[in-house]
PAVEXLUM-820931 format. One line per 10 residues: number of its first residue (from 1); their letters; for each residue x, y, z of N, C-alpha, C. Coordinates in Angstrom, 2 decimals. Layout:
# residues N
NUM = A = X:Y:Z:X:Y:Z:X:Y:Z  ...
***
This chain:
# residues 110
1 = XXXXXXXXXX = 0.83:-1.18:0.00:0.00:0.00:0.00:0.87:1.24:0.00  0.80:2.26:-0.92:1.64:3.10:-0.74:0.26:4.12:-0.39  1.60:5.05:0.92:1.05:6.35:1.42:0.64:7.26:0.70  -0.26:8.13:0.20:-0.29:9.47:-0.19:-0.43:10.57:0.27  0.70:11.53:0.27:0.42:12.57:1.50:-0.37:14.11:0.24  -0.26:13.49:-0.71:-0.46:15.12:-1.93:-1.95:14.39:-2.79  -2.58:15.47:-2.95:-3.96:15.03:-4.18:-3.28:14.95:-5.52  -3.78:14.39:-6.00:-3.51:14.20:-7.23:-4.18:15.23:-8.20  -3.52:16.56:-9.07:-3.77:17.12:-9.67:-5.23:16.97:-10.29  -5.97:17.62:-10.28:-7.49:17.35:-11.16:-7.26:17.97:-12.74
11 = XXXXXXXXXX = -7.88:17.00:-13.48:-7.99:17.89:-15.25:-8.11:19.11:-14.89  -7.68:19.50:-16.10:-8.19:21.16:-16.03:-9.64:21.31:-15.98  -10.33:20.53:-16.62:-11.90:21.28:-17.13:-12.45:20.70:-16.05  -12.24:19.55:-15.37:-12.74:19.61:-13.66:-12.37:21.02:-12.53  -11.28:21.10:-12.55:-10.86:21.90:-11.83:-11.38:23.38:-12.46  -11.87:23.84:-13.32:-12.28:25.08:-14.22:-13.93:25.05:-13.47  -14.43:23.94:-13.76:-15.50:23.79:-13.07:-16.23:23.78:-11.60  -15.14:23.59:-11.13:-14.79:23.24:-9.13:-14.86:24.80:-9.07  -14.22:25.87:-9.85:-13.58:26.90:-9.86:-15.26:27.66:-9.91  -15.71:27.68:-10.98:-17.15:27.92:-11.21:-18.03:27.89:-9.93
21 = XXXXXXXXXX = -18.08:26.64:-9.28:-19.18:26.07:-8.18:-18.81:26.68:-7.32  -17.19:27.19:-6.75:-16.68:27.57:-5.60:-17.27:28.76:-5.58  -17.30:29.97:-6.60:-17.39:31.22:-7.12:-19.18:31.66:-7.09  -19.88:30.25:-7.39:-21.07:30.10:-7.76:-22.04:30.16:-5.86  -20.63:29.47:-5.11:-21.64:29.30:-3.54:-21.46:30.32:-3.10  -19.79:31.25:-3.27:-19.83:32.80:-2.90:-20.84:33.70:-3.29  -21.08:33.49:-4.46:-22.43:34.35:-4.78:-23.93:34.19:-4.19  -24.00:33.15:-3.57:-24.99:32.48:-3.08:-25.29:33.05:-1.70  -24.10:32.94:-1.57:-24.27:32.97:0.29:-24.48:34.57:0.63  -23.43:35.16:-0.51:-23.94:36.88:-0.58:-25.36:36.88:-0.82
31 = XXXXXXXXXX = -26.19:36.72:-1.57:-27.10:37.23:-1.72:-27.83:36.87:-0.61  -28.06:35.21:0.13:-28.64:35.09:1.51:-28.61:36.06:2.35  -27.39:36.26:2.78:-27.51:37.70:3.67:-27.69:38.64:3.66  -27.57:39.32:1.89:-28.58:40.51:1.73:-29.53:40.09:2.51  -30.20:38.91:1.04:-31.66:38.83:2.47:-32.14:39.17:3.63  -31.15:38.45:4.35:-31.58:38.23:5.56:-31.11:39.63:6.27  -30.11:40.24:5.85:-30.19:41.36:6.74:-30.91:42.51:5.87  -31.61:42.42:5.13:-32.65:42.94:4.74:-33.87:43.06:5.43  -34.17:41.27:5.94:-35.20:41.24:6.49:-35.26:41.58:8.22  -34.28:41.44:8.68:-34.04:42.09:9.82:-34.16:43.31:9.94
41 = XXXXXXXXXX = -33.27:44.22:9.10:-33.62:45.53:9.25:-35.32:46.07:9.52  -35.92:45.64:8.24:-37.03:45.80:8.26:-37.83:45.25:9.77  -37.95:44.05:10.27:-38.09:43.86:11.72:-37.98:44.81:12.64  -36.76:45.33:12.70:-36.58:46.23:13.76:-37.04:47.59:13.61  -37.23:48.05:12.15:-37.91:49.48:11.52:-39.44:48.97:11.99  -39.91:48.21:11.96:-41.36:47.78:11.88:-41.53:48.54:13.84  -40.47:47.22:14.63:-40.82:47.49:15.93:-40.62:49.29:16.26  -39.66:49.68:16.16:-39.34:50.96:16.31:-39.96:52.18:15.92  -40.57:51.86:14.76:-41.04:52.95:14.40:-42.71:53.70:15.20  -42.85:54.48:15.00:-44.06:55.24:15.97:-45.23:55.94:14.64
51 = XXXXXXXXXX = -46.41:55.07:15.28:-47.37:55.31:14.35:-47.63:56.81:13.98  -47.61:57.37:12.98:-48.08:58.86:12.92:-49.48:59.18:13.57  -49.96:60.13:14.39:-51.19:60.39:15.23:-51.70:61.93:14.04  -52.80:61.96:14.58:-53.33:63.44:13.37:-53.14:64.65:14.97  -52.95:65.54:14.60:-53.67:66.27:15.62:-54.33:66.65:16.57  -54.44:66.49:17.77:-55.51:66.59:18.70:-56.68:67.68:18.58  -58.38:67.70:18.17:-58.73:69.03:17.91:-59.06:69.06:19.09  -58.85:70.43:18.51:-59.50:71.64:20.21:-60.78:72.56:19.51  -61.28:72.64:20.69:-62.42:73.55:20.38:-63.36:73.60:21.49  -64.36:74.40:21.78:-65.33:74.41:22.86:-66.94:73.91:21.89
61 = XXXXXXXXXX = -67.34:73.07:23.09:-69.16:72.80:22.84:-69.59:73.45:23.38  -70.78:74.01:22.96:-71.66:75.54:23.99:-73.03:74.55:24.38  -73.11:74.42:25.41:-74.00:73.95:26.09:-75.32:75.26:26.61  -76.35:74.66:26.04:-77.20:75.74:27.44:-76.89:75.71:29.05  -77.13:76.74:29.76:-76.90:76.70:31.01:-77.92:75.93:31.55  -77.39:75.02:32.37:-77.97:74.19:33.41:-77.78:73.27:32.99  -77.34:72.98:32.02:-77.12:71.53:31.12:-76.18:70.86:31.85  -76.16:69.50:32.08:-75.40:68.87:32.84:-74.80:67.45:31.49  -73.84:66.97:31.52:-73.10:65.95:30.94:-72.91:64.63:31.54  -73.68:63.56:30.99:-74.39:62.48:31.71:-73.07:61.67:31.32
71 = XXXXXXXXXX = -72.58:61.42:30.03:-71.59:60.43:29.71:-70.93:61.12:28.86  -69.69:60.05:28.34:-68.86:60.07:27.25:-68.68:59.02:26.50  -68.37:58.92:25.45:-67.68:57.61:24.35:-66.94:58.18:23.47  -65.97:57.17:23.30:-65.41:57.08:21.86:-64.92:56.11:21.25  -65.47:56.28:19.72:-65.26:55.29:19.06:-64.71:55.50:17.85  -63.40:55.01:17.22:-62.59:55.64:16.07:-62.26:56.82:16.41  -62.71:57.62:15.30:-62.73:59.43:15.49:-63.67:59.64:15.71  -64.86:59.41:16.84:-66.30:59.83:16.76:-66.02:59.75:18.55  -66.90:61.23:18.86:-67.12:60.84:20.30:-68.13:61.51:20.49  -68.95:60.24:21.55:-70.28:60.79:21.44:-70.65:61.15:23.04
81 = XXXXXXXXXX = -71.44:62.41:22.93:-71.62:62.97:24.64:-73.45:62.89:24.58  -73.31:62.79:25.58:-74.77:62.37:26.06:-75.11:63.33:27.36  -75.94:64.70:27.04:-76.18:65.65:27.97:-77.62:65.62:28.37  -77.95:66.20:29.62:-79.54:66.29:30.12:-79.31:67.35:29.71  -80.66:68.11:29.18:-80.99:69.34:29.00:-82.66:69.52:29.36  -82.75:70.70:30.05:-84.26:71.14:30.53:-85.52:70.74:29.69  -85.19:70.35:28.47:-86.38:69.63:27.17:-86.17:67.94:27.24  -85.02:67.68:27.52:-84.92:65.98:27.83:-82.90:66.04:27.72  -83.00:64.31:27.50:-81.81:63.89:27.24:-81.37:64.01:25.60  -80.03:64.43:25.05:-79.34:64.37:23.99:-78.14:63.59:23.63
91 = XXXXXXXXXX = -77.94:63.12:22.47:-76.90:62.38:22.40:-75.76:63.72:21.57  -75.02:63.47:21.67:-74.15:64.66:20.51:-72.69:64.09:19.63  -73.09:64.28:18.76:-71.76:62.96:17.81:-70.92:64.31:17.40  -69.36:64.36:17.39:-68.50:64.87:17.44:-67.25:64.36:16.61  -67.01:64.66:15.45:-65.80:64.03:14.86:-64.50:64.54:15.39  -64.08:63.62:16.00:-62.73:63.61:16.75:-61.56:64.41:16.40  -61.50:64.10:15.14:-59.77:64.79:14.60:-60.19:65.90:14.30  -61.45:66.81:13.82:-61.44:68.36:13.61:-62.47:69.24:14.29  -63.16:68.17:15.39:-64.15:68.85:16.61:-65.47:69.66:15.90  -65.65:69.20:15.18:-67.39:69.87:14.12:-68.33:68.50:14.74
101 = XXXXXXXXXX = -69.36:68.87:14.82:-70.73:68.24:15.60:-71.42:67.79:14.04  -71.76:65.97:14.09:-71.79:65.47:12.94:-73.11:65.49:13.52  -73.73:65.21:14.30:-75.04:65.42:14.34:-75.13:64.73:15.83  -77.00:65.32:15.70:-77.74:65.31:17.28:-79.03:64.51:17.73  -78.64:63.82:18.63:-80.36:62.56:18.54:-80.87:63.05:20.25  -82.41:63.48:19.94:-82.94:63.85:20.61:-83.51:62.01:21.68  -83.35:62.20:22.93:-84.23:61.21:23.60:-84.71:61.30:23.99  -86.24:60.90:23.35:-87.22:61.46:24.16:-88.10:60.10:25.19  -88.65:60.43:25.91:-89.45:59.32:27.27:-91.01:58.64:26.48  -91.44:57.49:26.41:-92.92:57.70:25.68:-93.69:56.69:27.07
***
């Protein structure tokens, strides 16, 4: 049995080819990690980032005097107040982001 401590030279057009595949997994593995640190980035932009909010509106509701304010809600951009007034109870719908009164439901007792 003889020892071999050396490879034995490969053809050229093997070795041209080996040359190819070697060149072929470098390119490979680059583009994976674009990927992937592509997709990471994006992960952490996702967690980090802070939803844009609109404006808070301001403005005053003019109530008659004596009028008292039974409740509140809100829902989306809508908030709805619910006042006693000396003729009965009212509901009052309020669009949130620019404070204009979308409309008014009378409640009446039968």
């Amino acid at each position: 049995m003889s020892d071999q401590t050396q490879d034995e030279p490969l053809d050229p057009k093997v070795e041209a080819i080996r040359r190819k595949m070697v060149r072929l997994l470098m390119v490979s593995g680059a583009i994976m990690m674009i990927g992937l640190m592509t997709v990471l980035i994006a992960i952490v932009y996702k967690l980090n980032a802070t939803e844009a909010t609109a404006p808070a509106a301001t403005g005053q509701l003019s109530l008659p005097a004596g009028s008292q304010i039974l409740s509140t809600s809100l829902s989306d951009d809508r908030i709805a107040i619910t006042v006693k007034l000396s003729s009965g109870n009212r509901v009052i719908y309020i669009h949130g982001l620019d404070g204009r009164r979308i409309s008014q439901l009378s409640i009446i007792e039968e």
